[in-house]
MIBATOR-676087 format. One line per 5 residues: number of its first residue (from 1); for each residue x, y, z of C-alpha. Coordinates in nm, 2 decimals. Example, Ala and Ser with C-alpha at 12.3 -4.5 7.8 and 13.67 -1.06 7.14 Angstrom:
BEGIN
1) 1.23/-0.45/0.78; 1.37/-0.11/0.71
***
This chain:
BEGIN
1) -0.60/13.20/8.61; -0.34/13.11/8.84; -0.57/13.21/9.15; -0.73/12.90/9.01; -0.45/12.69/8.90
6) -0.49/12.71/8.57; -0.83/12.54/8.62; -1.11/12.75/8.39; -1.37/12.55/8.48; -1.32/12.62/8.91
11) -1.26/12.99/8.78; -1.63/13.00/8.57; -1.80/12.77/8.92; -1.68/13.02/9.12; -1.78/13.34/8.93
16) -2.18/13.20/8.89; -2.14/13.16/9.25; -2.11/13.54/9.27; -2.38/13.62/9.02; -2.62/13.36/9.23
21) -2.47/13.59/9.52; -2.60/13.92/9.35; -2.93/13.78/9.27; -2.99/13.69/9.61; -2.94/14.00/9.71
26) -3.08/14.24/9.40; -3.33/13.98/9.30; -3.36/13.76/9.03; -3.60/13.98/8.87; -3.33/14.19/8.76
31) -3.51/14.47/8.77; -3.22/14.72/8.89; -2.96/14.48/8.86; -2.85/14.20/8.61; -2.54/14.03/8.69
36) -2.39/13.96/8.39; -2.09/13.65/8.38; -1.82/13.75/8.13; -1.45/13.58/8.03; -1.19/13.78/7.89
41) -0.96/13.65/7.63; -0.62/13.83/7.68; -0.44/13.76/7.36; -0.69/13.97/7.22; -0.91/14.15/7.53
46) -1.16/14.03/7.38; -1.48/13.98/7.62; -1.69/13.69/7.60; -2.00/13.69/7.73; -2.25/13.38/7.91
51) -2.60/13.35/7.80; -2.80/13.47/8.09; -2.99/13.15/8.05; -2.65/12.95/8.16; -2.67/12.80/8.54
56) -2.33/12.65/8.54; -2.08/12.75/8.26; -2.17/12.50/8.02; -2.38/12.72/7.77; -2.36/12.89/7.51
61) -2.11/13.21/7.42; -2.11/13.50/7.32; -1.72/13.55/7.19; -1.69/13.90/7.04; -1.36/13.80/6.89
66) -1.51/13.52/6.69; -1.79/13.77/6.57; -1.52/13.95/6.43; -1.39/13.68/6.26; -1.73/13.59/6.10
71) -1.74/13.96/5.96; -1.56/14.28/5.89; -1.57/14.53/6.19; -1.82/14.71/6.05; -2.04/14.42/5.99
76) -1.97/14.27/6.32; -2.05/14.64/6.50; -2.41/14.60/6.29; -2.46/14.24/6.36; -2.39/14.26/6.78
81) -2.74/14.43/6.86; -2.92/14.12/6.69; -2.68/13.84/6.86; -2.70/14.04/7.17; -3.08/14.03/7.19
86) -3.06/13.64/7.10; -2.80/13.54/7.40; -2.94/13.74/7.64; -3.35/13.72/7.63; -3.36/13.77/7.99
91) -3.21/14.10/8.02; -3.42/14.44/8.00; -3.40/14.61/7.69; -3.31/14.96/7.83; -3.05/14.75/7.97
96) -2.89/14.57/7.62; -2.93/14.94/7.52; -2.71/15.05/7.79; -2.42/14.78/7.72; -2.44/14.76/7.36
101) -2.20/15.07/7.32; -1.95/14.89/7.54; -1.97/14.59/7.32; -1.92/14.79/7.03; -1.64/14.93/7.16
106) -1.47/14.57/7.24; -1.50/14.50/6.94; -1.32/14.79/6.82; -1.09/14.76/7.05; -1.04/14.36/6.90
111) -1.00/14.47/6.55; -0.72/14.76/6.66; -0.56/14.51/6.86; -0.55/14.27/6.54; -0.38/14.56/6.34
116) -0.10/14.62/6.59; -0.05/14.28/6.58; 0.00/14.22/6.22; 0.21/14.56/6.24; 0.46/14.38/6.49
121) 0.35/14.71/6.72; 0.22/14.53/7.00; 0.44/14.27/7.19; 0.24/14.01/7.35; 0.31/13.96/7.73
126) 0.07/13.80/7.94; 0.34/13.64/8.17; 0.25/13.66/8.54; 0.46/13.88/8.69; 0.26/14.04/9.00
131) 0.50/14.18/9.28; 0.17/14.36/9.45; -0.12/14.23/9.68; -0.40/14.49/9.67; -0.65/14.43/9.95
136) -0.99/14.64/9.95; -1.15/14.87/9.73; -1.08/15.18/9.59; -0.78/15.01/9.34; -0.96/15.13/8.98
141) -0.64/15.36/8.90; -0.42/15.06/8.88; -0.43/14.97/8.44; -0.09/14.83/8.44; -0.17/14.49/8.37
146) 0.02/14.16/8.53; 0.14/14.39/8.77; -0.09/14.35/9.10; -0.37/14.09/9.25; -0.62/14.26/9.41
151) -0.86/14.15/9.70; -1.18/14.29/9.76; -1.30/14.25/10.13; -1.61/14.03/10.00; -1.47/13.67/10.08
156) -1.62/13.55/10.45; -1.31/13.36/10.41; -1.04/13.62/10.35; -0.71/13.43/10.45; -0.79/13.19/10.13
161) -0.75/13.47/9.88; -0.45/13.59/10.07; -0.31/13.25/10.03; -0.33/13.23/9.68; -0.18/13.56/9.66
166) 0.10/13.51/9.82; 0.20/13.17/9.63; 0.10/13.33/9.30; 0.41/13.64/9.42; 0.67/13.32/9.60
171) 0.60/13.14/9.25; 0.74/13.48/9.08; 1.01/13.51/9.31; 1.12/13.14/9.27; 1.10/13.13/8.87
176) 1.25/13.47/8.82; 0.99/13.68/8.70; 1.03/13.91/8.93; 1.30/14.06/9.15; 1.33/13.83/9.51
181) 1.40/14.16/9.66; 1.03/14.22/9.83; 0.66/14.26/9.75; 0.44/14.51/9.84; 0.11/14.44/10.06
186) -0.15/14.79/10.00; -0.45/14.79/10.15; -0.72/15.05/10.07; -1.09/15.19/10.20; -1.25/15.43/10.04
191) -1.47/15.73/10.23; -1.72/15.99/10.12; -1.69/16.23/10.39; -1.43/16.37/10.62; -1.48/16.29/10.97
196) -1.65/16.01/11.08; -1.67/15.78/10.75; -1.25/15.91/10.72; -1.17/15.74/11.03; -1.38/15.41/10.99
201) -1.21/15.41/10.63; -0.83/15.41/10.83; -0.95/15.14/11.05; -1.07/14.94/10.82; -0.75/14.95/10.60
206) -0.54/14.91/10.88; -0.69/14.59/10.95; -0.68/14.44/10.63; -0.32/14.53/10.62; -0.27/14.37/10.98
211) -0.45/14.05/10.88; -0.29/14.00/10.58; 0.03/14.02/10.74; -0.05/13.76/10.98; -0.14/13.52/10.73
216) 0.16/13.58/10.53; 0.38/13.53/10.83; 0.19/13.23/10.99; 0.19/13.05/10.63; 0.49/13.21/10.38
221) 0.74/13.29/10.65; 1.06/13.30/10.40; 0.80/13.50/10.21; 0.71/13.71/10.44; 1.06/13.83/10.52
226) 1.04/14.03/10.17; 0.67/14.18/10.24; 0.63/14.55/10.27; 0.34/14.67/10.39; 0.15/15.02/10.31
231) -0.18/15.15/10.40; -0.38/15.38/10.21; -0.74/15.55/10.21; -0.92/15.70/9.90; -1.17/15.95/9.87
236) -1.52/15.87/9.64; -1.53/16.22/9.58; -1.21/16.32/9.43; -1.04/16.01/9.35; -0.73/16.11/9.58
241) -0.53/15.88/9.72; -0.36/15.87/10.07; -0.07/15.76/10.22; -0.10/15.70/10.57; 0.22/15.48/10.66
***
C-alpha cells in the first residue's frame, strides 16, 4: 500500500496492532468479538485470511485464491468449511458459521473474476489514482475503487494519516495520474438522532475538515493551493447524506 510505501510487512505490523487494539478492548476471549486480520489480493479480490493463532504476520494463510487453484469452484466452496475450521481453531463456531457464507462468496466472486479475465471483459487497473481525502466515518457508499483515501478519526496521531494522504494525492498530481487541477478534502460524522447528536455530528466534521486543512497548509503548501474542502454529515438511520458547505 502506498500509505505504507510499498512496505507489506509495516502494513500487516500495523494492522495486528489494531486487532491487539480490539482485543484490549472486547477481550481476548472473543466471546462477542473476534478480530479477524485479513489481506486482500486486488488482481483477483481475493481475501486472504491470518490464522488466528498468528501474533506477528508470519504465519500461516489462508489464500482463497489459491484454494481455488487447488480445486474447481465447486470443490473449493465444499472444501472451505474444513480449512476454515483448521486455520482458525480459536474462533467460535457460531462464528465460522456466520463468516463461511462470505467466504463462499469470495470465492465465487474469484472464479467470476477469473472468467472475465480470460474473456478480455475485465481490464485490470489498480493504478493509484486517488484525488479524494475522506476523513471520518460514515464513507461505506463510496465502491469506486482507487478513487479516495479515507481516514477514520481512530489514530491519537491524526496529522500522520493526513500526511500520507496528501503525498499519496501530490505524488498523483506530479506523475500525471490525475488532473493538477485540485483535490477534494470531505470530512464526515455520522448521527442517529436529530437534535442534540445532529449538532455534535457538525462539529465534529467541521473539525476534522479544519485540522486537516491546517496540516495540509503547514506541510503541502503548493499542495494545498489545489485543496477543496467540503463538509458533510450522515444519518445511521437513513443513510442520507448532507451537505453542509
Amino acid at each position: 500500500c502506498a500509505g505504507f510505501g510499498y512496505d507489506p510487512a509495516a502494513a500487516r505490523r500495523h494492522t495486528f496492532q489494531i486487532r491487539q487494539q480490539v482485543e484490549h478492548v472486547f477481550g481476548a476471549g472473543h466471546a462477542t468479538v473476534f478480530p479477524l486480520v485479513c489481506g486482500f489480493e486486488t488482481d483477483e479480490d481475493a481475501l486472504i485470511l491470518h490464522a488466528d493463532t498468528d501474533l506477528d504476520g508470519g504465519g500461516p494463510l489462508l489464500d482463497l485464491s489459491a484454494l481455488l487453484d487447488e480445486n474447481d469452484e465447486r470443490g473449493a466452496l465444499d472444501a472451505l468449511g474444513a480449512r476454515l475450521a483448521g486455520h482458525l481453531p480459536r474462533m467460535p463456531a457460531g462464528m465460522r458459521a456466520d463468516l463461511l457464507p462470505l467466504l463462499r462468496g469470495n470465492v465465487a466472486h474469484i472464479a467470476a473474476v477469473r472468467r472475465a479475465s480470460r474473456a478480455a471483459a475485465r481490464p485490470l487497473d489498480v493504478e493509484h489514482c486517488e484525488w479524494i481525502m475522506c476523513l471520518g466515518r460514515g464513507f461505506d457508499w463510496l465502491h469506486v475503487p482507487n478513487v479516495a483515501l479515507i481516514i477514520g478519526p481512530y489514530s491519537p496521531d491524526l496529522a500522520d494519516p493526513i500526511r500520507k494522504a496528501a503525498s499519496i494525492i501530490q505524488s498523483n498530481m506530479r506523475e500525471g495520474r490525475i488532473p493538477d487541477d485540485g483535490f477534494l478534502v470531505l470530512s464526515s460524522a455520522p448521527y442517529h438522532d436529530i437534535g442534540v447528536d445532529r449538532a455534535r455530528a457538525i462539529l465534529k466534521a467541521g473539525f476534522m475538515r479544519d485540522f486537516a486543512a491546517d496540516v495540509i497548509r503547514k506541510e503541502f503548501p503548493e499542495l494545498a493551493t489545489k485543496m477543496n474542502l467540503r463538509t458533510t454529515v450522515l444519518s445511521w438511520e437513513s443513510r442520507t447524506v448532507e451537505h453542509l458547505d
